[in-house]
Structures are given as structure tokens and as C-alpha cells.
C-alpha positions as CSV (number, residue, x, y, z in Angstrom):
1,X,-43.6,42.8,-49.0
2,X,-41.6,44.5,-51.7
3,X,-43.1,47.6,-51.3
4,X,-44.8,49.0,-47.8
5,X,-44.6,51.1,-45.4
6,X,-42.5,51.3,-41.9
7,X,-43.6,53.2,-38.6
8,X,-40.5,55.1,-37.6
9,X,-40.0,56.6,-34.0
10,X,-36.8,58.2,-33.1
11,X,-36.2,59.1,-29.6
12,X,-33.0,61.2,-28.1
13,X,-31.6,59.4,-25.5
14,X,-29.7,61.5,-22.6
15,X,-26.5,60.8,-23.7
16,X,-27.2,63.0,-26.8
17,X,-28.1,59.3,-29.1
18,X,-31.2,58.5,-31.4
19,X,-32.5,55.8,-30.9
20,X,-34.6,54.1,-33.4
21,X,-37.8,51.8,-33.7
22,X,-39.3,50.6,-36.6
23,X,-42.8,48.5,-37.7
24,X,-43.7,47.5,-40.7
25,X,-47.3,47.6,-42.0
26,X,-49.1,46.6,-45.0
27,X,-50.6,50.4,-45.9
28,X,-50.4,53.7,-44.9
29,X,-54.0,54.5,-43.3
30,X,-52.8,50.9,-41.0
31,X,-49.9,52.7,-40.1
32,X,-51.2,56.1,-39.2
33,X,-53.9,54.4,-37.3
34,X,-51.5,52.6,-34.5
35,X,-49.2,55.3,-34.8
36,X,-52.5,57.9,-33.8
37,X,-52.8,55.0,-30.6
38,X,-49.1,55.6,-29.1
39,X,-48.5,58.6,-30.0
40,X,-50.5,60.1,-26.6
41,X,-48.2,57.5,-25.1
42,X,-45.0,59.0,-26.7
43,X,-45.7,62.2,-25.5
44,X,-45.7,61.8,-22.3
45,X,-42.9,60.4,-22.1
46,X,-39.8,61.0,-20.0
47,X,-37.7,60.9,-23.5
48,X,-37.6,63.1,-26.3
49,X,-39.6,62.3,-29.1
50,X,-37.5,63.4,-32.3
51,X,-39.8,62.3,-35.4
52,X,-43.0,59.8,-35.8
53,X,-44.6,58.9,-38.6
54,X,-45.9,56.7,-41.9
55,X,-43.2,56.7,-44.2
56,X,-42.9,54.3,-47.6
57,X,-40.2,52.4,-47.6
58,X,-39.4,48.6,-48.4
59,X,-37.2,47.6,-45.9
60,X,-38.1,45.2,-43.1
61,X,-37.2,45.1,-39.6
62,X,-37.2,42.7,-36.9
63,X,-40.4,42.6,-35.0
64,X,-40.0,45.0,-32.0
65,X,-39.5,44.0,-28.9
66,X,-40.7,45.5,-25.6
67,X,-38.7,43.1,-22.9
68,X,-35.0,43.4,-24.5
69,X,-32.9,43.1,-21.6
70,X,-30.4,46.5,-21.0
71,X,-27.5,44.8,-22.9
72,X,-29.0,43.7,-26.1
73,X,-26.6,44.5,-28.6
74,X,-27.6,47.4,-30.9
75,X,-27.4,48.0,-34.3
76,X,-26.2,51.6,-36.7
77,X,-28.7,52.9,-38.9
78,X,-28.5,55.8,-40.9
79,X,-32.0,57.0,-41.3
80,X,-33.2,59.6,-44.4
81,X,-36.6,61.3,-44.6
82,X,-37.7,63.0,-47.4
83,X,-41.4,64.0,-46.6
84,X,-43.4,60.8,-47.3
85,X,-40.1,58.6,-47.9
86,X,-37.4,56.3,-45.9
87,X,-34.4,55.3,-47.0
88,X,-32.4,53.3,-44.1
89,X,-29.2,52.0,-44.0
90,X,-27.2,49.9,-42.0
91,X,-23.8,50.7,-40.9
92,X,-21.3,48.4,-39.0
93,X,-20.7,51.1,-36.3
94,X,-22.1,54.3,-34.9
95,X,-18.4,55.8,-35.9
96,X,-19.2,55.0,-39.6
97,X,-22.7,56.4,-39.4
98,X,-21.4,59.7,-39.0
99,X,-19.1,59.4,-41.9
100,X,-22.5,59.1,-44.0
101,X,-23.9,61.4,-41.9
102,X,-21.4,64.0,-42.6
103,X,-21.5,63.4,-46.4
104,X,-25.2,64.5,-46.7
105,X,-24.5,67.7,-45.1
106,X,-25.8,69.5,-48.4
107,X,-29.2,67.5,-48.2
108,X,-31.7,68.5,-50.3
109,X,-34.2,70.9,-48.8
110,X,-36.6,68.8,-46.7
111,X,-34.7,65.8,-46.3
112,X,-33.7,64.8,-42.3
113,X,-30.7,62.7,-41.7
114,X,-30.2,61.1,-38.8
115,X,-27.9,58.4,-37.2
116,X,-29.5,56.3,-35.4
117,X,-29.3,53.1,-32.5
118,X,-31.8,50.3,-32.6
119,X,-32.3,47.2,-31.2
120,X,-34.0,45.6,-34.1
121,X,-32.3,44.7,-37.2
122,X,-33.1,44.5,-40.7
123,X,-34.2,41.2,-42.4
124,X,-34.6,42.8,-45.8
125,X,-32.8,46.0,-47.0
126,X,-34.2,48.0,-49.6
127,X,-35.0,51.8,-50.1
């Protein structure tokens, strides 16, 4: 899949966190299909849905996992929108995600930056 698209849900956690999930589909109408299923689900939620949606994007992600047990080790993401487009980046820590985060403070207008948690990990970064 060198290009596609990726489902992303971000979520704030209590402790003030994003956390991130990610699926990757084969074309937009796919993606805004399942992501019209869950979102009802999302919703109603105890946590705080922060964004959802259909963005292009190639990077791929490991599949997600719904049984994870509480200490699976979690990865830093740095996560971009820019209306229909995702760029996501991996950083080694949460500490260095907000370096990045910090440099994009002049953003153009439109774009959302977010650090972000996750307990999948890329297979295949891209932009």
C-alpha cells in the first residue's frame, strides 16, 4: 500500500494524554463506512473523543488490538492533520514529542498537532 488511507481516533485519557488508534484501509468511502459503525460507540463513551476520521496518509500500523493487557508498552507519535491529510511520526519518547510539538507552534491555519500514546506501532513510515 504505498498510498492509502488510515482511520485515526484520538482519545484524552484522564491523566491529560492522547491516546492514539490507527487502521488502515484500502479507500476512503471503506474507511468512512466502519468509521460511521463505531463512531455511535465512541460517543458514548466514558473517554473523550478528541478527533475521528478518514485521512490519506501512507503509513501503516500494526493491526489494533482490543485484548492488550494494561502494561503493553506504548509507543510516541506525533500526529498532524491538515484537513484531509496525516502525517505521523514516531518519536522515542513522549518528552521528545513535545519538543516537535513545540516547534509547530506557528502551524499553518488548519493544521492540528498532537502528541500522541499508542499501543500499535508502525510497520511502514511514510507521510
Amino acid at each position: 500500500m504505498d498510498a492509502g488511507v488510515v482511520m485515526i481516533i484520538l482519545a484524552l485519557l484522564s491523566g491529560g494524554e492522547v491516546s492514539s488508534t490507527f487502521v488502515n484501509v484500502e479507500t476512503r468511502a471503506e474507511c468512512n463506512e466502519r468509521l460511521a459503525r463505531i463512531r455511535p460507540v465512541l460517543e458514548s463513551g466514558e473517554i473523550k473523543l478528541e478527533e475521528a476520521g478518514c485521512f490519506d496518509s501512507s503509513v501503516q500500523f500494526d493491526d489494533f488490538d482490543h485484548s492488550m493487557p494494561q502494561d503493553a508498552p506504548r509507543y510516541s507519535f506525533l500526529v498532524s492533520i491538515d484537513h484531509e491529510r496525516a502525517v505521523i511520526q514516531k518519536h522515542t519518547s513522549a518528552a521528545n514529542c513535545q519538543k516537535s510539538l513545540e516547534l509547530l507552534s506557528k502551524a499553518p491555519a488548519g493544521q492540528k498537532n498532537y502528541c500522541t500514546t499508542s499501543t500499535q506501532d508502525l510497520i511502514v513510515q511514510g507521510g
